[in-house]
C-alpha positions as CSV (number, residue, x, y, z in Angstrom):
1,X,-5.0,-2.7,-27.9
2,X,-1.8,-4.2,-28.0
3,X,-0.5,-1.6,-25.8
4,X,-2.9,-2.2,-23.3
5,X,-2.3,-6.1,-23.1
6,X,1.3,-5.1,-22.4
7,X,0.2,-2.2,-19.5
8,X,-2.2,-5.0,-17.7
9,X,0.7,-7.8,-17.8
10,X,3.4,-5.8,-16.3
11,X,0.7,-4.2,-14.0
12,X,-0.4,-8.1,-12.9
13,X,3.7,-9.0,-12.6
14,X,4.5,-6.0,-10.5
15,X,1.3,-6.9,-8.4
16,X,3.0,-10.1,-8.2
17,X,6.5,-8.6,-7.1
18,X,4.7,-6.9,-4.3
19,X,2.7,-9.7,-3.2
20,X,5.8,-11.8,-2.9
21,X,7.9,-8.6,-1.2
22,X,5.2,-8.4,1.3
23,X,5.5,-12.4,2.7
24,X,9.4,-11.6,2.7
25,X,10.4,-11.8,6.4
26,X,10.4,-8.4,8.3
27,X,12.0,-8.0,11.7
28,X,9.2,-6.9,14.1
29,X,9.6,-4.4,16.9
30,X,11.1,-7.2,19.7
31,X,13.8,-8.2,17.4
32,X,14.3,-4.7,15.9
33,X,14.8,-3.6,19.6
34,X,17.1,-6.3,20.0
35,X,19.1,-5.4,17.1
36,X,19.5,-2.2,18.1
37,X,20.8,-3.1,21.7
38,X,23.5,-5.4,20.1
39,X,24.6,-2.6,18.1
40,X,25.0,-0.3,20.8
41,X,26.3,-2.9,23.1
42,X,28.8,-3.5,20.2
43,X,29.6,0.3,19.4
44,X,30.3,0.8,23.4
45,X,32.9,-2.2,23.5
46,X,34.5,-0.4,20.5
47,X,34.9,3.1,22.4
48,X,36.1,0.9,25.0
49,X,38.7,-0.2,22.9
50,X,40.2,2.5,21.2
51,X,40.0,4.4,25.0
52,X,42.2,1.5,26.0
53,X,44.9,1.7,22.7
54,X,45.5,4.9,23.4
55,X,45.8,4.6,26.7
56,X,48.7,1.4,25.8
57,X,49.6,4.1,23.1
58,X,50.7,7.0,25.4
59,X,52.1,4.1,28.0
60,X,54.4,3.4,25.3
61,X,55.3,6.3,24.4
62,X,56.3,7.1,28.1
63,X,58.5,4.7,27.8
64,X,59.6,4.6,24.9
65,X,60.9,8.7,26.5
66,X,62.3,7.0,29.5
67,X,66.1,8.3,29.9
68,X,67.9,4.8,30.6
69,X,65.3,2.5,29.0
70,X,66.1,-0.6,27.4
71,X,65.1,-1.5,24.0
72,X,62.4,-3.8,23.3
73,X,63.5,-4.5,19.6
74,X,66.9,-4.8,19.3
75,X,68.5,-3.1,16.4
76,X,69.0,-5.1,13.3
């Protein structure tokens, strides 16, 4: 009997937990779809910018091969 007191209370707090869970806030399909968009839009600047540091990258090492170039960092 005692057993079964315990079963039914955790059974009622779990209901509980998932009654609770269920009025948590859920992004719906408009703000899911906007989340995704800013993600992409975000992940597309990023390619944008490791495109562009190694683009400076091989620029610099162009340079840097240049016969007659003059040094940006002076030797300490």
């Amino acid at each position: 009997m005692a057993g079964q007191k315990e079963l039914i209370a955790k059974l009622e707090h779990d209901l509980s937990t998932i009654q609770t869970l269920s009025t948590v806030h859920r992004p719906d399909a408009e703000e899911n779809r906007m989340m995704q968009h800013t993600v992409h839009a975000l992940q597309s600047e990023l390619d944008n910018l490791r495109a562009d540091n190694i683009k400076l990258y091989e620029k610099i090492k162009f340079l840097q091969s240049y016969p007659g170039r003059v040094s940006v960092c002076p030797s300490v």
